[in-house]
C-alpha positions in Angstrom: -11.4 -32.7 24.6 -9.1 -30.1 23.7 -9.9 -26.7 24.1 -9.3 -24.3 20.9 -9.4 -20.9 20.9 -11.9 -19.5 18.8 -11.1 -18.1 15.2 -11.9 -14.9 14.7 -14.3 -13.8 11.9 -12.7 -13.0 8.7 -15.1 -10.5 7.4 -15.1 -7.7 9.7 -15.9 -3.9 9.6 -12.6 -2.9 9.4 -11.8 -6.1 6.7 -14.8 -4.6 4.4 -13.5 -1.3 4.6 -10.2 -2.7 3.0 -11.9 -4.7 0.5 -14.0 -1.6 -0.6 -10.8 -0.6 -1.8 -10.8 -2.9 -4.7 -13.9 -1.6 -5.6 -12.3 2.1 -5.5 -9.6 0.4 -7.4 -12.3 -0.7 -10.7 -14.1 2.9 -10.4 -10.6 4.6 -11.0 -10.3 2.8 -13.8 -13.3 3.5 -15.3 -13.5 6.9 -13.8 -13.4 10.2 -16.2 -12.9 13.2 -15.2 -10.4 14.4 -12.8 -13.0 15.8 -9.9 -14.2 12.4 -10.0 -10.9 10.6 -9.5 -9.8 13.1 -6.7 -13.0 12.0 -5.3 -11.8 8.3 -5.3 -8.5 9.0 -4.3 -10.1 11.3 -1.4 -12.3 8.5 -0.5 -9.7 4.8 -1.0 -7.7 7.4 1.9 -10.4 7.6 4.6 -11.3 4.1 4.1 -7.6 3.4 4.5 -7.5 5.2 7.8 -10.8 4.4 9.0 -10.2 0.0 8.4 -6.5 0.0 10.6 -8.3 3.1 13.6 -11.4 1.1 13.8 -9.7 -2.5 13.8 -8.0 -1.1 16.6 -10.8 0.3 18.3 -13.3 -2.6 18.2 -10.3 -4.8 19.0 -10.8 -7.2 15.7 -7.1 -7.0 14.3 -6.8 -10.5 12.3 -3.5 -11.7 10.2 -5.6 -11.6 7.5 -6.8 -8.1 8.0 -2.8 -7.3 8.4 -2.5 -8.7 5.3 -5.6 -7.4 3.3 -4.6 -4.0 4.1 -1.4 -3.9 2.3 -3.0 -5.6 -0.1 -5.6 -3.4 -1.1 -3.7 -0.3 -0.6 -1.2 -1.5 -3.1 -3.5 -2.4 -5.7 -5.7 1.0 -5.4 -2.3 2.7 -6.0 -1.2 0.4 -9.0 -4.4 0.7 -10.3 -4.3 4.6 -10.1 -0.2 4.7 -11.6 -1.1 1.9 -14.6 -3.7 4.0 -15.5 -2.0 7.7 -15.6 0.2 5.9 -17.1 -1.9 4.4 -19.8 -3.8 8.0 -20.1 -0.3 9.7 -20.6 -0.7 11.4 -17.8 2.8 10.0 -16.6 5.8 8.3 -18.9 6.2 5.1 -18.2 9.6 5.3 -15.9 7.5 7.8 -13.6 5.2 4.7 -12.7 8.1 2.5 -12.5 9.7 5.1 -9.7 6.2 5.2 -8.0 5.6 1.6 -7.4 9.7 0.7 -6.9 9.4 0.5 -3.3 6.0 -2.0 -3.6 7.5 -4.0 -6.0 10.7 -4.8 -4.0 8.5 -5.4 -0.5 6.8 -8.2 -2.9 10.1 -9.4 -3.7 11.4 -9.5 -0.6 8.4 -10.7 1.4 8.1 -14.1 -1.2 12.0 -14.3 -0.4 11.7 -14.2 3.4 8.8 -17.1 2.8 11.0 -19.3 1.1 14.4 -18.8 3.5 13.8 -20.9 6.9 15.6 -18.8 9.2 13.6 -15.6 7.6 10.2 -16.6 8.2 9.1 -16.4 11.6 9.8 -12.4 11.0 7.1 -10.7 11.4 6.8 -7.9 8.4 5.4 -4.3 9.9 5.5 -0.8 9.2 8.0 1.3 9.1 8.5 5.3 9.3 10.1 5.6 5.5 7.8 3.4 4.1 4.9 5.5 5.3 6.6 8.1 3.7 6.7 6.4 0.5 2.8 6.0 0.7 2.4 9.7 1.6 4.6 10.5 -1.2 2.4 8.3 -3.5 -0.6 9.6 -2.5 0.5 13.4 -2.7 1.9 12.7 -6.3 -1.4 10.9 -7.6 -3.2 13.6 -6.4 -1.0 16.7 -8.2 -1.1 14.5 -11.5 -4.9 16.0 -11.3 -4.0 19.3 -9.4 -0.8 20.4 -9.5 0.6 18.2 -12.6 3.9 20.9 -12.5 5.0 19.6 -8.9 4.6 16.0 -10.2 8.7 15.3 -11.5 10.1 16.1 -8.1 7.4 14.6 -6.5 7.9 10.9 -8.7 11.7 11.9 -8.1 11.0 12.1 -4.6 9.1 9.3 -4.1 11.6 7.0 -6.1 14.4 8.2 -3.4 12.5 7.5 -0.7 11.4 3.9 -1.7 15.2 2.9 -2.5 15.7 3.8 1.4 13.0 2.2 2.0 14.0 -0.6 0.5 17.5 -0.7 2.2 15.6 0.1 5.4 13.8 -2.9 4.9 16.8 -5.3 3.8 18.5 -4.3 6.8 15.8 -4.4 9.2 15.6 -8.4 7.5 19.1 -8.7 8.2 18.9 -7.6 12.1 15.7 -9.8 12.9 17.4 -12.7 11.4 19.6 -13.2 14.3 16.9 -12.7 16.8 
C-alpha cells in the first residue's frame, strides 16, 4: 500500500477569514452611509492581514488558500470600485484605472495556464503590485474622506498598475527559461 501524504483541510482559520471577505464584499454593496463603508473597508483590511499572518503562524498555508486570497481581495475591491462608480462617486474611466492592474493579472494568469512552457511558474507577490493594492485601498478610502486627493490618487494607482503589469510580463518572461 502506498503511502499518501495527507491533504490538508480546506476550510481553515486563515481560509474563513478570506472568505468573510465576500461577505464584506455584499455589505458594501448594500451599505449606506459613508462611516459605515469606512467601517468595511477598515474591517475587509484586518481580515486581509490577519488570513496570510495567521496562515503563517499556525503553519496551514494551502494552494487553495494562495489562491482564495487573491481572490477575495479582488472581488472586495471590485465590488467597492463598481459601486462608487455606480453611486457617481467616481466616472467610469477612474474605475477602469483602479482595477487595470487586476484585470491584466486575470489575463495574464489564464494565458500562462494555457502556454505549456508557462505553467509550472509559480505566480507570487511582488513589491509594485503591493503598491497597487495600497494605492487601491488609500483611494477607496479618500472617495469617503478626502474625495479632493482622489484624481492623483486613481492617476497614481493607474501608473503603478501599468508597471506592474510590465513587472509582471517580464518577470513571466525570465521564469520561462528557468
Amino acid at each position: 500500500m502506498a503511502h499518501t501524504a495527507p491533504v490538508p483541510p480546506v476550510i481553515t482559520l486563515p481560509n474563513a477569514i478570506s472568505l468573510s471577505r465576500v461577505g464584506l464584499a455584499l455589505g458594501f454593496v448594500a451599505a449606506e452611509g459613508s462611516s459605515v463603508r469606512l467601517a468595511l473597508i477598515a474591517v475587509a483590511s484586518l481580515t486581509d492581514f490577519l488570513d496570510g499572518w495567521l496562515a503563517r503562524r499556525q503553519r496551514v498555508t494551502s494552494r487553495f488558500g494562495a489562491l482564495l486570497d487573491p481572490v477575495a481581495d479582488r472581488l472586495f475591491m471590485l465590488s467597492v470600485i463598481v459601486t462608487y462608480v455606480a453611486d457617481g462617486a467616481l466616472a467610469p474611466w477612474e474605475g477602469v484605472a483602479l482595477f487595470f492592474r487586476d484585470v491584466m493579472s486575470v489575463i495574464g494568469w489564464f494565458v500562462a495556464r494555457s502556454v505549456s512552457w508557462l505553467r509550472p511558474i509559480t505566480f507570487r507577490a511582488r513589491p509594485v503590485g503591493k503598491a497597487v493594492t495600497v494605492g487601491q485601498l488609500v483611494t477607496v478610502v479618500a472617495v469617503l474622506a478626502a474625495p479632493g486627493w482622489v484624481r492623483p490618487l486613481v492617476l497614481l494607482v493607474g501608473a503603478l498598475g501599468v508597471v506592474a503589469t510590465a513587472d509582471y510580463t517580464l518577470m513571466l518572461w525570465r521564469e520561462r527559461t528557468r
